[in-house]
TIVO-2410 file (N, C-alpha, C; in nm, 3 decimals):
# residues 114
REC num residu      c1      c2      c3 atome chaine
REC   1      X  -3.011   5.371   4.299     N      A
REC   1      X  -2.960   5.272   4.391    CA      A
REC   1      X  -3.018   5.134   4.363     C      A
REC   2      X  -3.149   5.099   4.291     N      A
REC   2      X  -3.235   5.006   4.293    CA      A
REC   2      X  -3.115   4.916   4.168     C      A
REC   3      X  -3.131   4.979   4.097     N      A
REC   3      X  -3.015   4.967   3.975    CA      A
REC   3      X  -2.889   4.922   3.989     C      A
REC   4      X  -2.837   4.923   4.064     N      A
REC   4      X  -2.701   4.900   4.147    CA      A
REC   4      X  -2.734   4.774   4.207     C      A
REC   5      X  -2.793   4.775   4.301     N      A
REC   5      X  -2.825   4.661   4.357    CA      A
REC   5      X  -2.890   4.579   4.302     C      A
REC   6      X  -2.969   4.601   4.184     N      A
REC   6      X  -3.067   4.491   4.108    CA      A
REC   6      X  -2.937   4.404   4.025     C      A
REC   7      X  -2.801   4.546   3.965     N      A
REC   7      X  -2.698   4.464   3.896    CA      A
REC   7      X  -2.593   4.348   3.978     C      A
REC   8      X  -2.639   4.419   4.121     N      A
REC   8      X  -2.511   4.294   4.193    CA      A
REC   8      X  -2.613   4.221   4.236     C      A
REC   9      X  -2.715   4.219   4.280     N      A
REC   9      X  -2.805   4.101   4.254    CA      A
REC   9      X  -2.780   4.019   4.151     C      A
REC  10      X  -2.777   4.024   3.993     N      A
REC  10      X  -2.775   3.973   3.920    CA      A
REC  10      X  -2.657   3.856   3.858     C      A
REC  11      X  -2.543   3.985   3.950     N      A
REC  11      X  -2.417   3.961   3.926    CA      A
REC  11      X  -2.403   3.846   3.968     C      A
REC  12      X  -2.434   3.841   4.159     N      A
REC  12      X  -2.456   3.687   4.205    CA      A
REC  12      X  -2.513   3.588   4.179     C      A
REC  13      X  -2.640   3.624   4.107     N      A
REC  13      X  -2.674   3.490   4.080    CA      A
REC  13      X  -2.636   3.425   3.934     C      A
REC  14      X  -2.581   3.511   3.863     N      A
REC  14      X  -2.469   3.453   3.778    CA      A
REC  14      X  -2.356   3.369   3.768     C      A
REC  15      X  -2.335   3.463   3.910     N      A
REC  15      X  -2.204   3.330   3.912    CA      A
REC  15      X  -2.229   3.197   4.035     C      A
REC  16      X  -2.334   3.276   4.097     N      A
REC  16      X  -2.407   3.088   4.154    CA      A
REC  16      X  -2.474   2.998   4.087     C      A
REC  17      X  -2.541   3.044   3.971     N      A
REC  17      X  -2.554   2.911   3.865    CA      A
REC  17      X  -2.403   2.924   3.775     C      A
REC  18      X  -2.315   2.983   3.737     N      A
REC  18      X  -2.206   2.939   3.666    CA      A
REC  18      X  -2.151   2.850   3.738     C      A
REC  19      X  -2.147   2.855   3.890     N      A
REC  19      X  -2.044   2.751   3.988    CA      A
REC  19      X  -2.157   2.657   3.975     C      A
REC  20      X  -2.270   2.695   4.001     N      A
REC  20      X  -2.362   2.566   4.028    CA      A
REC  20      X  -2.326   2.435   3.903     C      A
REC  21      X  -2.351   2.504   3.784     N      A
REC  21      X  -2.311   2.425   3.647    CA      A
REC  21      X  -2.199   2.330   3.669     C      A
REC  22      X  -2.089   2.403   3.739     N      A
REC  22      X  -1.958   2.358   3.716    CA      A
REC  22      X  -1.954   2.213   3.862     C      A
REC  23      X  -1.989   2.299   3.959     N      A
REC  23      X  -2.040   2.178   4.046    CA      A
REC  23      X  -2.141   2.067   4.029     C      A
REC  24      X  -2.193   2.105   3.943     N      A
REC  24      X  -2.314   1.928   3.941    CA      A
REC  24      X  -2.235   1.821   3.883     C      A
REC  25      X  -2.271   1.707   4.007     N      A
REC  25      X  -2.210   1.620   3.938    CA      A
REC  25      X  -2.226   1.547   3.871     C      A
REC  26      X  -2.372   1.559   3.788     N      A
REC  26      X  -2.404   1.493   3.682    CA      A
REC  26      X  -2.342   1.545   3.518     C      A
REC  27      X  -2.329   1.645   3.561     N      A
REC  27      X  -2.248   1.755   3.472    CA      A
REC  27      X  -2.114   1.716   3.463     C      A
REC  28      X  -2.074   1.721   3.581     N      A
REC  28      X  -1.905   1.662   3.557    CA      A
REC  28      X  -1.892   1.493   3.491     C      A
REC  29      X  -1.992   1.436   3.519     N      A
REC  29      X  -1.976   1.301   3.492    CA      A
REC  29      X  -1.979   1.276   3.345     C      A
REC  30      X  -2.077   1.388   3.272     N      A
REC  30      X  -2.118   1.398   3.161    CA      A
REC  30      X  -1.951   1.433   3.070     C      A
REC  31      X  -1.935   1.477   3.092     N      A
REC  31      X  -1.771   1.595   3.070    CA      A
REC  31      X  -1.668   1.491   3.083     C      A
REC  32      X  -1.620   1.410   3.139     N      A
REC  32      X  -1.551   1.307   3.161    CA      A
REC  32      X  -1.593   1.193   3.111     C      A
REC  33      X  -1.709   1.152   3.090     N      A
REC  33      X  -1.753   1.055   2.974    CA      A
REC  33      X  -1.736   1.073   2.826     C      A
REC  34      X  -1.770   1.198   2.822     N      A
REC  34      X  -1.758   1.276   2.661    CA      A
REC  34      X  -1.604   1.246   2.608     C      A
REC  35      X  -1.540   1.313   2.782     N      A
REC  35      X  -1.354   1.295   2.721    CA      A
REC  35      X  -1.306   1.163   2.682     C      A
REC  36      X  -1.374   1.080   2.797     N      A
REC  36      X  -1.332   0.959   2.786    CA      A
REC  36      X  -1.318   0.907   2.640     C      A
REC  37      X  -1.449   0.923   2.585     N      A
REC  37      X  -1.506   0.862   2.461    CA      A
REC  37      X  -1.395   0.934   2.343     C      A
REC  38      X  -1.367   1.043   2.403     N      A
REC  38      X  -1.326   1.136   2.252    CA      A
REC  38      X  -1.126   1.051   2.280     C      A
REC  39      X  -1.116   0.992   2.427     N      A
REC  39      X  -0.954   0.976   2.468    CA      A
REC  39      X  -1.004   0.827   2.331     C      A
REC  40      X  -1.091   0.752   2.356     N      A
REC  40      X  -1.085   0.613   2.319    CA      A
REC  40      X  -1.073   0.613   2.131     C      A
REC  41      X  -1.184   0.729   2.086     N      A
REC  41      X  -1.161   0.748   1.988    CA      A
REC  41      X  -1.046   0.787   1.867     C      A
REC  42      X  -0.947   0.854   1.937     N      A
REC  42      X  -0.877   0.899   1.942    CA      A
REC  42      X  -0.745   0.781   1.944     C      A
REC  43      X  -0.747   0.714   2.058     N      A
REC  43      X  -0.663   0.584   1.999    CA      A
REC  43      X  -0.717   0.480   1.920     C      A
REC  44      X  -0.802   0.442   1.906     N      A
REC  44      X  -0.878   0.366   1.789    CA      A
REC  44      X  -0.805   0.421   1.683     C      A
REC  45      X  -0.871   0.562   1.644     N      A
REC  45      X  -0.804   0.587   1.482    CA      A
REC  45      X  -0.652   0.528   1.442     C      A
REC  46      X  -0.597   0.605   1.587     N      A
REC  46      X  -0.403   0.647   1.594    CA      A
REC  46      X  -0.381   0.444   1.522     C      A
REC  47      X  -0.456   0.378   1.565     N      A
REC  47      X  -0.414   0.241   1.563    CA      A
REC  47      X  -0.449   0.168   1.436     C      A
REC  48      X  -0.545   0.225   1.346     N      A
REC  48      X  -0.568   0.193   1.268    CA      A
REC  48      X  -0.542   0.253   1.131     C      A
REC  49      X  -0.418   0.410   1.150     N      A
REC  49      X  -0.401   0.485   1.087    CA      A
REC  49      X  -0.255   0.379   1.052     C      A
REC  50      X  -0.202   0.347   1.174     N      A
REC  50      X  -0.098   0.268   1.193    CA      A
REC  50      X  -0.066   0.131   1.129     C      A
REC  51      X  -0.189   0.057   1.135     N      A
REC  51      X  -0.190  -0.031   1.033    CA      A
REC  51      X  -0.225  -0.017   0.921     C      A
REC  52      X  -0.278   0.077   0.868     N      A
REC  52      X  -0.333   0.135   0.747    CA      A
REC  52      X  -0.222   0.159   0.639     C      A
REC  53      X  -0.114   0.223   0.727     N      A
REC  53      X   0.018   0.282   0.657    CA      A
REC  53      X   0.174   0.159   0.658     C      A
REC  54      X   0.112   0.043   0.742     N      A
REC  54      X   0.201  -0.057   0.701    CA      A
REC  54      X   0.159  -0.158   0.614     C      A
REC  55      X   0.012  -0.179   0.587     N      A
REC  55      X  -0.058  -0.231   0.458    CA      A
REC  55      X   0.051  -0.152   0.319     C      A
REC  56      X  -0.022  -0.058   0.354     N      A
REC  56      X   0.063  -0.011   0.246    CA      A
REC  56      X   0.213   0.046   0.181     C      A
REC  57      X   0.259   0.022   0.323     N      A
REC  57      X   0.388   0.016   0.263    CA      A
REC  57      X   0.420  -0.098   0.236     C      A
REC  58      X   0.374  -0.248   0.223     N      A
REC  58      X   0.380  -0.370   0.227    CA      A
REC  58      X   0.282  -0.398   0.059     C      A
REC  59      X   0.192  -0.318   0.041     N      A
REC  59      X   0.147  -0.313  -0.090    CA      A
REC  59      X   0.270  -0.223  -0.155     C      A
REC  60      X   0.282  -0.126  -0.146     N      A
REC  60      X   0.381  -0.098  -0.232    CA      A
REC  60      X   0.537  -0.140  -0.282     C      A
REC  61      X   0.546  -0.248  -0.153     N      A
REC  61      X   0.669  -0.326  -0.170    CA      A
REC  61      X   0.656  -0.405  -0.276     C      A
REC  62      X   0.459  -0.504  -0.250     N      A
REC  62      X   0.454  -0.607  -0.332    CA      A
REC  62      X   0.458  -0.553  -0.496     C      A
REC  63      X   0.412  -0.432  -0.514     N      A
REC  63      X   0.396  -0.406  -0.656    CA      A
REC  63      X   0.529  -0.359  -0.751     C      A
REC  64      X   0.655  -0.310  -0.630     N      A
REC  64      X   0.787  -0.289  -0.728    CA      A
REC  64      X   0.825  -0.421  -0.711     C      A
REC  65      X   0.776  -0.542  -0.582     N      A
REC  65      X   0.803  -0.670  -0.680    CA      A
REC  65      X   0.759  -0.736  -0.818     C      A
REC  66      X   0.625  -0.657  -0.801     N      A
REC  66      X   0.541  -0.766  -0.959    CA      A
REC  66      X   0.642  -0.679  -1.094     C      A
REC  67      X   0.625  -0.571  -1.065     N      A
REC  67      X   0.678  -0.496  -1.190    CA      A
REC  67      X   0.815  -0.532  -1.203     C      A
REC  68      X   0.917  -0.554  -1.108     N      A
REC  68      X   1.071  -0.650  -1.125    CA      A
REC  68      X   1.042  -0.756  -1.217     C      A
REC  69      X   0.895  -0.815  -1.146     N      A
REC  69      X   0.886  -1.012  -1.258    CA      A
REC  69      X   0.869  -0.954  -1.353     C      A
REC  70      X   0.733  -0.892  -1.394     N      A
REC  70      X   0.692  -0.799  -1.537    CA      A
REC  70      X   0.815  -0.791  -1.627     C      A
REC  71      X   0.920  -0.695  -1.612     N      A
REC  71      X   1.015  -0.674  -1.687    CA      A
REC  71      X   1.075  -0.781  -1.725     C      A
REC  72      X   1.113  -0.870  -1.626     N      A
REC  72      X   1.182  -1.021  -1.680    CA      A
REC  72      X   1.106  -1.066  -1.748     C      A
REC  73      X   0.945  -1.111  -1.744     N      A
REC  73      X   0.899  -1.192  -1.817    CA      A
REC  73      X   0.846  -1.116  -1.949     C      A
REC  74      X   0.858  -0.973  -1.975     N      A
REC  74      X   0.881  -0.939  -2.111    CA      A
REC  74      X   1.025  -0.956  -2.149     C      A
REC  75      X   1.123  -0.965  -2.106     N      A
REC  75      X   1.219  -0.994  -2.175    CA      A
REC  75      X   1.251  -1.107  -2.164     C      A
REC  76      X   1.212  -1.220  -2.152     N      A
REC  76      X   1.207  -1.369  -2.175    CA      A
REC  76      X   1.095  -1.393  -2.299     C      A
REC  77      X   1.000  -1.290  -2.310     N      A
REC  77      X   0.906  -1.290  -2.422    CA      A
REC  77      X   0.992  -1.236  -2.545     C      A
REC  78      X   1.034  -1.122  -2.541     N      A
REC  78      X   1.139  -1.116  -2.681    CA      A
REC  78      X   1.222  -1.212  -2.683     C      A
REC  79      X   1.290  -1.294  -2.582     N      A
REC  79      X   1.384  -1.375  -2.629    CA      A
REC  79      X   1.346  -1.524  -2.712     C      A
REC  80      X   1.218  -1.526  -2.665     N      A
REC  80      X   1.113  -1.649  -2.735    CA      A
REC  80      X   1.061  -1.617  -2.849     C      A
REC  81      X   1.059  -1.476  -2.853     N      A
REC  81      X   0.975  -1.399  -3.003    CA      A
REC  81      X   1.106  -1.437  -3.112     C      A
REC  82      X   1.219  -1.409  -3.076     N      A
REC  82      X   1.332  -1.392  -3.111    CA      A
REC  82      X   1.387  -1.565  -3.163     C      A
REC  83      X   1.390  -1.674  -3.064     N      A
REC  83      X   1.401  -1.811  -3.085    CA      A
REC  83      X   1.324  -1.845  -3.181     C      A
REC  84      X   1.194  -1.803  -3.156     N      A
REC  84      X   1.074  -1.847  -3.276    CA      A
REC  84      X   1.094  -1.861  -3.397     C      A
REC  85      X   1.186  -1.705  -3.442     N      A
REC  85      X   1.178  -1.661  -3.576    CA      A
REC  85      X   1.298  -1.734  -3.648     C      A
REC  86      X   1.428  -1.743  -3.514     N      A
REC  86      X   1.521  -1.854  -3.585    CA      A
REC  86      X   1.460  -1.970  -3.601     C      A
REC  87      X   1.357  -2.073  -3.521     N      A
REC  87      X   1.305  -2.185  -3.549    CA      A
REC  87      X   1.290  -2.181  -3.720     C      A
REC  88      X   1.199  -2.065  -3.685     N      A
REC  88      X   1.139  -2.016  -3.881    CA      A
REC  88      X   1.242  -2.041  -3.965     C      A
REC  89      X   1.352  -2.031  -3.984     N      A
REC  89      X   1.407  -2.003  -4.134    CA      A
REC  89      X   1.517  -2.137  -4.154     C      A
REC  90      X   1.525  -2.144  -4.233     N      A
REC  90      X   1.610  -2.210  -4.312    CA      A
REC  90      X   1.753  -2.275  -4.232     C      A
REC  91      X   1.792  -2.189  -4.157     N      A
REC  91      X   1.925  -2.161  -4.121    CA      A
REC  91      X   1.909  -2.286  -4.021     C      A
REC  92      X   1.802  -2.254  -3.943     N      A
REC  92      X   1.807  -2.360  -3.799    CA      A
REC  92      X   1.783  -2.440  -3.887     C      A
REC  93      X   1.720  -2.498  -3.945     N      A
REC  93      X   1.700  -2.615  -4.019    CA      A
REC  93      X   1.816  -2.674  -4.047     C      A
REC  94      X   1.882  -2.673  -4.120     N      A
REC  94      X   2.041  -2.680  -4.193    CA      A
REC  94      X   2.135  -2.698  -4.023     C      A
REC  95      X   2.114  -2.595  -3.953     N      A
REC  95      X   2.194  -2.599  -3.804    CA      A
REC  95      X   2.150  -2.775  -3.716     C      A
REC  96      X   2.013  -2.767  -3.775     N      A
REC  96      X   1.982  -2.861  -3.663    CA      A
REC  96      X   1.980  -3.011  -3.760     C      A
REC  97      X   2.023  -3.045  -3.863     N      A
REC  97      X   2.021  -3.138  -3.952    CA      A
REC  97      X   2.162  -3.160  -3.948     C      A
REC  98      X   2.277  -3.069  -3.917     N      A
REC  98      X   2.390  -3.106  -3.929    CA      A
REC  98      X   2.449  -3.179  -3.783     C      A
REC  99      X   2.379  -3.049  -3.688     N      A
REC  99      X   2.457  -3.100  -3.523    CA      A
REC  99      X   2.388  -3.227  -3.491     C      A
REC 100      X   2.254  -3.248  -3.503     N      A
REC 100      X   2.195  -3.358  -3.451    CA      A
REC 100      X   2.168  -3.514  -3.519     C      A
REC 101      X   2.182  -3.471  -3.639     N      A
REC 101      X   2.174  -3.569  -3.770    CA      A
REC 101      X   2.296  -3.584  -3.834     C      A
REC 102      X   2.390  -3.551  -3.827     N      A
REC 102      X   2.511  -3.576  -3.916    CA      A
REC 102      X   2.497  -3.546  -4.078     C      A
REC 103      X   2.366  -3.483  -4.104     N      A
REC 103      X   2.344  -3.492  -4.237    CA      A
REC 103      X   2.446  -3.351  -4.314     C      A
REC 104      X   2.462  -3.383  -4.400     N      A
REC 104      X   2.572  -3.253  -4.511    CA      A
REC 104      X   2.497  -3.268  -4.643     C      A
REC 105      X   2.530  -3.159  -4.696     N      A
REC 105      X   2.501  -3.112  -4.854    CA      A
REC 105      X   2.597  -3.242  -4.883     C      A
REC 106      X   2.549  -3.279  -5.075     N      A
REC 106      X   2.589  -3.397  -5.094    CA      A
REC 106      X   2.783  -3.348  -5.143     C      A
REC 107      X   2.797  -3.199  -5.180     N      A
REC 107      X   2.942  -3.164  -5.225    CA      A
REC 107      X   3.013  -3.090  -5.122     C      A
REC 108      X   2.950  -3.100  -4.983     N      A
REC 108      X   3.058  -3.056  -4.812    CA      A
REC 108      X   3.125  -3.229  -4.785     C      A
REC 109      X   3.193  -3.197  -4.741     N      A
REC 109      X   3.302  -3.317  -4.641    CA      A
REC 109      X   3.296  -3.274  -4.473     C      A
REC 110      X   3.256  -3.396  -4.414     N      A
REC 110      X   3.220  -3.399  -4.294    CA      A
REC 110      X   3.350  -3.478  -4.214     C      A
REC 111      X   3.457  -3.377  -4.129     N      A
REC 111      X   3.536  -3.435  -4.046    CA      A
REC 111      X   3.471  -3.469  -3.931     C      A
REC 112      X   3.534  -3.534  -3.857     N      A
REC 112      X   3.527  -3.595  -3.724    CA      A
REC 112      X   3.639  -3.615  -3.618     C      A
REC 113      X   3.655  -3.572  -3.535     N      A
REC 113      X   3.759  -3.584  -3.443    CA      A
REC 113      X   3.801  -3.742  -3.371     C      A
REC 114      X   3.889  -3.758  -3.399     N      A
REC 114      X   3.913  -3.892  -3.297    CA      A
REC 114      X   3.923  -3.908  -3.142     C      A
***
């Protein structure tokens, strides 16, 4: 019988410090500060996850812009690589002595339009 009653003895005062726990209100205050902190934390991140992911969709905009210029300004580079080499030869020479200079080989005949 001692046994019995020593267990519901025990029983009670189990659950009068479990309520007791749950009733202090330094305890509850503690518990609601904690949440608080974990509610605040919690939007902090959400807000900075938020701007985090429009940085970068705003970086990744800017970089299929650079690589658009990139491509143009290599192919404005072959077209200069390309001008260069006509500068080089003979041909522009002769091209640019005739259109700009009027000059001819001494056995061509040079018309002129009226």
């Amino acid at each position: 019988m001692r046994k019995q009653q020593k267990s519901t003895l025990d029983l009670n005062e189990r659950k009068k410090t479990a309520t007791k726990k749950i009733r202090n209100p330094r305890n509850r205050k503690a518990r609601i500060g904690i949440t608080c902190m974990v509610i605040v934390l919690i939007a902090i991140l959400s807000v900075q996850i938020v701007r985090l992911d429009a940085q970068n969709d705003a970086y990744i905009a800017k970089e299929k812009q650079l690589k658009t210029e990139l491509k143009a300004e290599e192919q404005r580079t072959k077209q200069l690589e390309a001008k260069q080499e006509y500068v080089n030869t003979d041909e522009y020479v002769e091209d640019t002595a005739k259109s700009k200079l009027g000059m001819a080989y001494d056995d061509e005949i040079i018309f002129k339009e009226e």
